[in-house]
TORGU-843753 format. One record per atom (N, C-alpha, C): x, y, z; residue number from 0; atom name; chain. Coordinates in Angstrom, 1 decimal, decimal comma, padded with zeros to 4 digits. Example, Ala and Ser with C-alpha at 12.3 -4.5 7.8 and 13.67 -1.06 7.14 Angstrom:
+--------+--------+--------+-----+------+-------+
!   east !  north !     up !   n ! atom ! chain !
+--------+--------+--------+-----+------+-------+
!  013,2 ! -005,7 !  007,8 !   0 !    N !     A !
!  012,3 ! -004,5 !  007,8 !   0 !   CA !     A !
!  013,2 ! -003,3 !  007,8 !   0 !    C !     A !
!  012,8 ! -002,2 !  007,1 !   1 !    N !     A !
!  013,7 ! -001,1 !  007,1 !   1 !   CA !     A !
!  012,9 !  000,0 !  007,9 !   1 !    C !     A !
+--------+--------+--------+-----+------+-------+
***
This chain:
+--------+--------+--------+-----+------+-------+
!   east !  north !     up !   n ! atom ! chain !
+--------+--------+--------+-----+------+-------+
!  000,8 ! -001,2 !  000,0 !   0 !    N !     A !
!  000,0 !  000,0 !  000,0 !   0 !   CA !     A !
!  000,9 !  001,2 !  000,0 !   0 !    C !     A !
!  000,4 !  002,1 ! -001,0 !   1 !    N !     A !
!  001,7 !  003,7 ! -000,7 !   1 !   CA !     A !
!  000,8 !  004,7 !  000,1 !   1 !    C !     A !
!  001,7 !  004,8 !  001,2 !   2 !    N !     A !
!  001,0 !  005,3 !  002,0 !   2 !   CA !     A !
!  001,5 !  007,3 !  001,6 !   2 !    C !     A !
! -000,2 !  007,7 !  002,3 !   3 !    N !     A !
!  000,5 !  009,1 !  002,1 !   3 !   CA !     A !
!  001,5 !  009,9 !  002,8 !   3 !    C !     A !
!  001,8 !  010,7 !  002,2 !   4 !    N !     A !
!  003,4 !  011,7 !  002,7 !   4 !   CA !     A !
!  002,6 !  011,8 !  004,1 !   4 !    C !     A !
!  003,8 !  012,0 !  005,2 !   5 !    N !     A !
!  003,6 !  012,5 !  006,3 !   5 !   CA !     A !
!  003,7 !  014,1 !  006,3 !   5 !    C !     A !
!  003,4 !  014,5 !  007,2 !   6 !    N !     A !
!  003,7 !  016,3 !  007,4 !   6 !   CA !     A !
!  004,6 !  016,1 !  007,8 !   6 !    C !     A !
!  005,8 !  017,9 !  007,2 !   7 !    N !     A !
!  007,1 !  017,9 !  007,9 !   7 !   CA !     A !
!  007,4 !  017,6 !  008,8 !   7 !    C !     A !
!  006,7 !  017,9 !  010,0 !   8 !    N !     A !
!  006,9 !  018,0 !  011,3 !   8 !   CA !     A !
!  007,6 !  016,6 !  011,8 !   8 !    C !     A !
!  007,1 !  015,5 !  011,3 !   9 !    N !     A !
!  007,2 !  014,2 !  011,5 !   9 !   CA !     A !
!  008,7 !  013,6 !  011,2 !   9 !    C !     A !
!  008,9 !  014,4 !  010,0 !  10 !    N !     A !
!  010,5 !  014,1 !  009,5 !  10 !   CA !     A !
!  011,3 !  014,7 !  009,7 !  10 !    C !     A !
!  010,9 !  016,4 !  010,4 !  11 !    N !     A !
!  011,6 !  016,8 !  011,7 !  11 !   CA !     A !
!  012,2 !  015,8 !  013,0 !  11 !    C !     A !
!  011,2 !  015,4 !  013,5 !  12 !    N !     A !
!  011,2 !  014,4 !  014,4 !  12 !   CA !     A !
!  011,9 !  013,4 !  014,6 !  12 !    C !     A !
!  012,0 !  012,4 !  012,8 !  13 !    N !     A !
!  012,9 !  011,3 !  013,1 !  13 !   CA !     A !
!  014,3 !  011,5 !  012,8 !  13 !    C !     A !
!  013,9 !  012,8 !  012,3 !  14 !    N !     A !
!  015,6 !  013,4 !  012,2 !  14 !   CA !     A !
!  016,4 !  013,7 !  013,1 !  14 !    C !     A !
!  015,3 !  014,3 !  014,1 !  15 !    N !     A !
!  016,0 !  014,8 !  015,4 !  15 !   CA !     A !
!  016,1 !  013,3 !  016,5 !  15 !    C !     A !
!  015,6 !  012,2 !  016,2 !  16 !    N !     A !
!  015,1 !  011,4 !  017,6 !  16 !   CA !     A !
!  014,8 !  010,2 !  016,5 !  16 !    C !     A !
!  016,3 !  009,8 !  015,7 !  17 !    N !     A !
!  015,9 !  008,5 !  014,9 !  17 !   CA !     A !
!  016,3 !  007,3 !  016,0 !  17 !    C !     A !
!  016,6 !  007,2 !  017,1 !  18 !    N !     A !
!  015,8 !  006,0 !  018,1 !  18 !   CA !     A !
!  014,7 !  005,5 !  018,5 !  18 !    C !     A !
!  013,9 !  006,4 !  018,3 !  19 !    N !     A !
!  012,5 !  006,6 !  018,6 !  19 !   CA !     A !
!  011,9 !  006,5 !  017,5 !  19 !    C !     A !
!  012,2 !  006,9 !  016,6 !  20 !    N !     A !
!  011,7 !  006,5 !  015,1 !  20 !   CA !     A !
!  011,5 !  005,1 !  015,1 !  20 !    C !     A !
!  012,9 !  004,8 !  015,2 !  21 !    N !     A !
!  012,9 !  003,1 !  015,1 !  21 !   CA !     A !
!  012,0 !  002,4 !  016,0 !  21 !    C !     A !
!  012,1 !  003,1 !  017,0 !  22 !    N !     A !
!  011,4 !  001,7 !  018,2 !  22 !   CA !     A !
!  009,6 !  002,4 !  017,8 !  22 !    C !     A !
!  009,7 !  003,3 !  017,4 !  23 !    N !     A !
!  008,2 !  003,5 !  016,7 !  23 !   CA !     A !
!  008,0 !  002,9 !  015,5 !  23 !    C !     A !
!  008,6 !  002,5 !  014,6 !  24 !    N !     A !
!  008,4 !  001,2 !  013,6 !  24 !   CA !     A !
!  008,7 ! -000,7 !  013,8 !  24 !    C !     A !
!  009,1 ! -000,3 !  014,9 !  25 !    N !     A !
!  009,1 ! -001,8 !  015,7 !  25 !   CA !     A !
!  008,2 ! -002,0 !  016,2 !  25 !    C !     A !
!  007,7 ! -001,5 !  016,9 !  26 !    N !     A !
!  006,2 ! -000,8 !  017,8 !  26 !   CA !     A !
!  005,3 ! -001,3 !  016,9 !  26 !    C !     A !
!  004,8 ! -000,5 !  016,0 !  27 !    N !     A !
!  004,0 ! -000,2 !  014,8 !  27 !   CA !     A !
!  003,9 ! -001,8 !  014,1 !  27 !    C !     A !
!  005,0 ! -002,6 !  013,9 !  28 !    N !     A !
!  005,4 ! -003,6 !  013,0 !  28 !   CA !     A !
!  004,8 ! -004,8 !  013,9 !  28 !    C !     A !
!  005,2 ! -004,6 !  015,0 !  29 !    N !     A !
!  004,9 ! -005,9 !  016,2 !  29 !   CA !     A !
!  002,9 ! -005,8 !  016,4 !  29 !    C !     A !
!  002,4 ! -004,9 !  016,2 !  30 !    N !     A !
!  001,1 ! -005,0 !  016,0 !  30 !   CA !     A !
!  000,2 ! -005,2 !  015,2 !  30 !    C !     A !
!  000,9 ! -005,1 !  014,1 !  31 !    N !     A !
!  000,5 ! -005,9 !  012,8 !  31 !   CA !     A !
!  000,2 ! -007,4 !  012,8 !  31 !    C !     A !
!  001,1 ! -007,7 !  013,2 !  32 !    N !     A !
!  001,3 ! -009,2 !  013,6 !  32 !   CA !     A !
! -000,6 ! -009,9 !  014,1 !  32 !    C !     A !
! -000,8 ! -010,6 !  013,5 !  33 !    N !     A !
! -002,2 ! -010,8 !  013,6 !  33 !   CA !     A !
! -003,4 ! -011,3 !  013,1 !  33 !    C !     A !
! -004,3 ! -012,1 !  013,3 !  34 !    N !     A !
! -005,3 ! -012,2 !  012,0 !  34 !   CA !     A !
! -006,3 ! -011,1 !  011,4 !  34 !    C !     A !
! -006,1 ! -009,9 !  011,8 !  35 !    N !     A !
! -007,0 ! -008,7 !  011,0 !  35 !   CA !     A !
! -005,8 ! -008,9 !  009,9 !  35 !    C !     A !
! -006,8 ! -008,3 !  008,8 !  36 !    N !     A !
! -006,5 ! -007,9 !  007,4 !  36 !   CA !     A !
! -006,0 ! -006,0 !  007,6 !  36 !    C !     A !
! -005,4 ! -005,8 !  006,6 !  37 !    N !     A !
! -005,2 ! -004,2 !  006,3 !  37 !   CA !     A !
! -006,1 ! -003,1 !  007,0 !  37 !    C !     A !
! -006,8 ! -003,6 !  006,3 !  38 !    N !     A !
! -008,2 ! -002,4 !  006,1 !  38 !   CA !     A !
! -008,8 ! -002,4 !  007,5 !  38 !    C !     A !
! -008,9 ! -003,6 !  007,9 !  39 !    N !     A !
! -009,6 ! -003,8 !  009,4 !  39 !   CA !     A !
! -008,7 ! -002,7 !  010,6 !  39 !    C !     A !
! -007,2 ! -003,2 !  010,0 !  40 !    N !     A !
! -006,3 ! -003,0 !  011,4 !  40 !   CA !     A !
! -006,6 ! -001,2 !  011,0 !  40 !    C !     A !
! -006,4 ! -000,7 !  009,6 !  41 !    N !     A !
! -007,0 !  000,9 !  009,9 !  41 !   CA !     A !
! -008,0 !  001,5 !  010,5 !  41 !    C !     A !
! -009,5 !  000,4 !  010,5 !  42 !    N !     A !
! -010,5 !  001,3 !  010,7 !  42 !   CA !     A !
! -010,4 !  001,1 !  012,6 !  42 !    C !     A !
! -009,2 !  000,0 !  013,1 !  43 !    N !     A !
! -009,3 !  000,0 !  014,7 !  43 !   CA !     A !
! -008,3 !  001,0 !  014,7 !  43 !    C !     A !
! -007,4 !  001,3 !  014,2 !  44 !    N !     A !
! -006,6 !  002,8 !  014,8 !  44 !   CA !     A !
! -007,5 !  003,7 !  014,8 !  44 !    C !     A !
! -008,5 !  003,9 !  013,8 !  45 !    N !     A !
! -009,1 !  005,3 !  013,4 !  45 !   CA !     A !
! -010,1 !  005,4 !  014,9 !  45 !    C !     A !
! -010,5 !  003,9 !  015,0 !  46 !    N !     A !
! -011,5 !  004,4 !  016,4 !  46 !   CA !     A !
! -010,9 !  004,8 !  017,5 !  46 !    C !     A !
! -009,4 !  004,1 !  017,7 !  47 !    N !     A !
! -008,5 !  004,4 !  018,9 !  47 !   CA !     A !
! -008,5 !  005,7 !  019,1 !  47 !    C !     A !
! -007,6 !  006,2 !  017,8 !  48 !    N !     A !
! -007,6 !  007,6 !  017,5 !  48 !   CA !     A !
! -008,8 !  008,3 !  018,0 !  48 !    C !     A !
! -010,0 !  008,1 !  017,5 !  49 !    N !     A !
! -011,3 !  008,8 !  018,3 !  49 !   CA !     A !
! -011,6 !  008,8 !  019,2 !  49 !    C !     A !
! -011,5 !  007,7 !  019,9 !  50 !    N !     A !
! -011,5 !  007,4 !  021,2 !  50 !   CA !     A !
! -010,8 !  008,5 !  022,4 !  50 !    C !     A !
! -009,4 !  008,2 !  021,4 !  51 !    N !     A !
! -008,9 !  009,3 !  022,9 !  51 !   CA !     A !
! -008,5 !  010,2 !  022,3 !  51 !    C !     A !
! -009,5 !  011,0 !  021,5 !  52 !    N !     A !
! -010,0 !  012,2 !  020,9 !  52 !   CA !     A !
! -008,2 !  013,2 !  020,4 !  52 !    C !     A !
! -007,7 !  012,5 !  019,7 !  53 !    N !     A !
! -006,1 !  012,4 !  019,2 !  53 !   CA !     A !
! -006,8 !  013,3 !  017,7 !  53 !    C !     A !
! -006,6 !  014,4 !  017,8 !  54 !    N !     A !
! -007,1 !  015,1 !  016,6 !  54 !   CA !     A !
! -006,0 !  015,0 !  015,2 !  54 !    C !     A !
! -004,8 !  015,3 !  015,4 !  55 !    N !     A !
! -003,6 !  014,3 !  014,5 !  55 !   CA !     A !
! -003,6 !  013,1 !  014,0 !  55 !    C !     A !
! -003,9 !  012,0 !  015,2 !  56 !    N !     A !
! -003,7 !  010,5 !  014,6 !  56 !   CA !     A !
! -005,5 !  010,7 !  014,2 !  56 !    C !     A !
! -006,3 !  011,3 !  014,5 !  57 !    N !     A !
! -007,6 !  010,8 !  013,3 !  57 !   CA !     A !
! -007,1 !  011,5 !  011,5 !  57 !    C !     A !
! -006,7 !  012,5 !  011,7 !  58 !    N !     A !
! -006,5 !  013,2 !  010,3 !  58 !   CA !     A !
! -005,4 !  012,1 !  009,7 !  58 !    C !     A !
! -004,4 !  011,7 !  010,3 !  59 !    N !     A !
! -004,0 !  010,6 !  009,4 !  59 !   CA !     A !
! -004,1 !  009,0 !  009,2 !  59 !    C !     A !
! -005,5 !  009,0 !  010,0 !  60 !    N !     A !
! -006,0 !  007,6 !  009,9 !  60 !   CA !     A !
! -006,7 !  007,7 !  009,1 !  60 !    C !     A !
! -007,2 !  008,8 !  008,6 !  61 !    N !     A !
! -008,5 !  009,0 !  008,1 !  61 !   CA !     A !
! -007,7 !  008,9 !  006,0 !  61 !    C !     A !
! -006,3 !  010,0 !  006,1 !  62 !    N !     A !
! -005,3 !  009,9 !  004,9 !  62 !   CA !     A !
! -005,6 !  008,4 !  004,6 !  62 !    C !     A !
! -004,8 !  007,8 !  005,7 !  63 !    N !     A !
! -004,3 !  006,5 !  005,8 !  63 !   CA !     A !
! -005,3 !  005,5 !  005,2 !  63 !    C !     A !
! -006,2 !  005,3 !  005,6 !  64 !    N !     A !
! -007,5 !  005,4 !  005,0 !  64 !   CA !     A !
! -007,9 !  004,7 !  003,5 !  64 !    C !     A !
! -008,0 !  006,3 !  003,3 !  65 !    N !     A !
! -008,5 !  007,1 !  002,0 !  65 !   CA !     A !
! -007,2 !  006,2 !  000,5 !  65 !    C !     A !
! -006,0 !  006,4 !  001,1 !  66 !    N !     A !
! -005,0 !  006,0 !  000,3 !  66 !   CA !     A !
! -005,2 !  004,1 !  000,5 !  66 !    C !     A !
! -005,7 !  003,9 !  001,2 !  67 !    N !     A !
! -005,6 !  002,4 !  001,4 !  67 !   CA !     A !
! -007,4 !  002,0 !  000,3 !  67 !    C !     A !
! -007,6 !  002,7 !  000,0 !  68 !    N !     A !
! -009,1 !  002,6 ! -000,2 !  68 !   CA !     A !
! -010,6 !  002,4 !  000,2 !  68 !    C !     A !
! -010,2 !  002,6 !  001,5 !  69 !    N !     A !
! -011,3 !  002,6 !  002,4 !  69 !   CA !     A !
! -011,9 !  003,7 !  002,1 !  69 !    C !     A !
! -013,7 !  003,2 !  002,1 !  70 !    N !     A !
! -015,0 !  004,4 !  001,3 !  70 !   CA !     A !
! -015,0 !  005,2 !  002,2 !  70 !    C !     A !
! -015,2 !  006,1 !  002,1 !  71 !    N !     A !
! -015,7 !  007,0 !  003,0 !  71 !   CA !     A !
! -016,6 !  006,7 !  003,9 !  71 !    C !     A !
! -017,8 !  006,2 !  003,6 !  72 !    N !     A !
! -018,6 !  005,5 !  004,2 !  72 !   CA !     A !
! -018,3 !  004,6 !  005,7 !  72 !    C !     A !
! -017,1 !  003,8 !  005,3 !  73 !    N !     A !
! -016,7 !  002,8 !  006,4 !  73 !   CA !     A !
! -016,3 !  003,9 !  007,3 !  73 !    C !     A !
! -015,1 !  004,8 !  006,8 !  74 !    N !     A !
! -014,6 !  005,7 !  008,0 !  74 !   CA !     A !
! -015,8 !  006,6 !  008,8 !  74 !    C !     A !
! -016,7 !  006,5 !  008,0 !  75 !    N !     A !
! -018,1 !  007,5 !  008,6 !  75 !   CA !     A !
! -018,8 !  006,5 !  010,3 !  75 !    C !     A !
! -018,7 !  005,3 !  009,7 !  76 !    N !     A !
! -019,6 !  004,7 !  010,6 !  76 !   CA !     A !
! -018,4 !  004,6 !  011,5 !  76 !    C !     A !
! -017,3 !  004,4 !  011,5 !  77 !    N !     A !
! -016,5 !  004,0 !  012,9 !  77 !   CA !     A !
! -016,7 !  005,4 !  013,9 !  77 !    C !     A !
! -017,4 !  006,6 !  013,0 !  78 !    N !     A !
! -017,3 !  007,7 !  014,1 !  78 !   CA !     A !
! -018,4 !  007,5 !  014,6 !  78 !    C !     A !
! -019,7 !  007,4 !  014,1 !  79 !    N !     A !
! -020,9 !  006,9 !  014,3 !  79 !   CA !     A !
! -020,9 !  005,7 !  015,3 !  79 !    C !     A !
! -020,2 !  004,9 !  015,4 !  80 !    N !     A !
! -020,0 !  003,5 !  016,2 !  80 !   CA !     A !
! -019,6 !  004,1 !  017,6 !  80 !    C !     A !
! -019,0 !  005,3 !  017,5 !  81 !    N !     A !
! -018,2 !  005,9 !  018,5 !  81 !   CA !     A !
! -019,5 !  006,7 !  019,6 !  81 !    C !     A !
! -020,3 !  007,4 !  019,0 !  82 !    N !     A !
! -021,2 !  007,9 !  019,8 !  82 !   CA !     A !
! -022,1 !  007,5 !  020,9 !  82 !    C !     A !
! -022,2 !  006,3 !  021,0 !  83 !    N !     A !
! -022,5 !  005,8 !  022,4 !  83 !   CA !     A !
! -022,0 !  005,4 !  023,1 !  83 !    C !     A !
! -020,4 !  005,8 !  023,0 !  84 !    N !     A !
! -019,2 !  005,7 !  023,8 !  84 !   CA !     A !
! -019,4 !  006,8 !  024,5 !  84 !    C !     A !
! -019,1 !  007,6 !  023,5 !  85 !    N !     A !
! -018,0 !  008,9 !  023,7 !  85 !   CA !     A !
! -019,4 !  010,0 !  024,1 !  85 !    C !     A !
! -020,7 !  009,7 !  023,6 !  86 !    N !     A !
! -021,4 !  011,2 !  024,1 !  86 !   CA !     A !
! -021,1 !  012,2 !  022,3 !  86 !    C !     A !
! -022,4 !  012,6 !  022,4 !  87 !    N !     A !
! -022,4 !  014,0 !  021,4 !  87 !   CA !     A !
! -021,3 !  014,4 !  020,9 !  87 !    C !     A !
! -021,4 !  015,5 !  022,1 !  88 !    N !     A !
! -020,0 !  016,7 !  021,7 !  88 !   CA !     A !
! -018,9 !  016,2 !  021,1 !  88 !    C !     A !
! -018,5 !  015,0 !  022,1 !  89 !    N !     A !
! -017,2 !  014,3 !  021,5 !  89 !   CA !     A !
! -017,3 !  013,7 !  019,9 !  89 !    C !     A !
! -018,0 !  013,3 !  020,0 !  90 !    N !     A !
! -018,1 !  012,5 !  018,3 !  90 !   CA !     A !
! -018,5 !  013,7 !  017,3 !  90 !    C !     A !
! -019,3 !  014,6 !  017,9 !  91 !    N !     A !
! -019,2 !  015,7 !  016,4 !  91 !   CA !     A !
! -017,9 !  016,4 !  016,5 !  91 !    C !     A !
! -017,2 !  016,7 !  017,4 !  92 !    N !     A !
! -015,7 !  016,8 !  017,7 !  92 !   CA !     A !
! -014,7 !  015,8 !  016,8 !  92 !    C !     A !
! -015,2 !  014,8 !  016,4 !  93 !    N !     A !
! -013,9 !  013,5 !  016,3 !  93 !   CA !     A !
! -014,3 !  013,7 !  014,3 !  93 !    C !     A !
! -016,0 !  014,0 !  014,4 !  94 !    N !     A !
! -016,7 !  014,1 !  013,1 !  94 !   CA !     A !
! -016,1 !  015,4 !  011,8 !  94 !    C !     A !
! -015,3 !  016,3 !  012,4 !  95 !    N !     A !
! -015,5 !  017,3 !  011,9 !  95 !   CA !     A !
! -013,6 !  017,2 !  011,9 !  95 !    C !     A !
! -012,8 !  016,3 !  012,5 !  96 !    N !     A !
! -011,9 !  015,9 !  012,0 !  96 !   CA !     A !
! -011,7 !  015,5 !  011,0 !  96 !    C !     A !
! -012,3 !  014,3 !  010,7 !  97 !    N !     A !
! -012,3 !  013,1 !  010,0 !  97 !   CA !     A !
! -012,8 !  013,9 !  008,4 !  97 !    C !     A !
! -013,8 !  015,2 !  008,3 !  98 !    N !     A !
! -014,0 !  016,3 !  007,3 !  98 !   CA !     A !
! -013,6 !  016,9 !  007,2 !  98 !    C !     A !
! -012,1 !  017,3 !  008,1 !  99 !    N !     A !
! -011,2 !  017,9 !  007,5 !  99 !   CA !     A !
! -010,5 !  017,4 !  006,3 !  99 !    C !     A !
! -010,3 !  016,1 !  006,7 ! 100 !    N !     A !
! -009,5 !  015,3 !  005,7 ! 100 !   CA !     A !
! -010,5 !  014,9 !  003,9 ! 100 !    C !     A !
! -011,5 !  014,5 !  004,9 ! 101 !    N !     A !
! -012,5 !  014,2 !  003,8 ! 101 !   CA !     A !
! -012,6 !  015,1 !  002,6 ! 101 !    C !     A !
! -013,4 !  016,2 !  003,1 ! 102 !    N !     A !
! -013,7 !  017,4 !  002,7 ! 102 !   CA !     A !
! -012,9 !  018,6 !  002,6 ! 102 !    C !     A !
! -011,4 !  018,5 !  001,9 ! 103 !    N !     A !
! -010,5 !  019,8 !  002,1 ! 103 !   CA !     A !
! -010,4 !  021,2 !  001,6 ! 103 !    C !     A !
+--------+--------+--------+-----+------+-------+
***
């Protein structure tokens, strides 16, 4: 899957703190590991991401997503799925994320 470009900021980061980089793609790699498929393991970050209302990791779960081919649709309902968690505020909060990206 080609995933999309990260924001500078990020390549600032492993530029400044490539130990961390690493043990953040070890990290990342060791969770993979598993019987979910692709697509599945994006739409559980994207809810994580919502969950603990991570306004960053939803905008690039949502990239992540979009470039992986997931419909819009699917990413719609995991916010939707989210609302009897999280309460209102929060999910039109996590919703208007996820349309940032959608909707640019």
């Amino acid at each position: 899957m080609q995933q999309p470009p990260a924001p500078r900021t990020h390549f600032d980061f492993v530029e400044r703190f490539p130990s961390l980089a690493k043990a953040w793609e070890e990290t990342a790699e060791a969770g993979r590991q598993g019987p979910l498929d692709e697509k599945t393991q994006r739409l559980v970050k994207l809810a994580i991401a919502i969950g603990a209302m991570r306004e960053g990791a939803v905008h690039a779960s949502v990239r992540k997503a979009r470039a992986m081919g997931i419909e819009n649709e699917a990413i719609e309902q995991v916010v939707a799925l989210a609302a009897g968690t999280m309460g209102m505020p929060s999910t039109v909060a996590a919703y208007t994320w996820v349309r940032d990206v959608l909707d640019p």
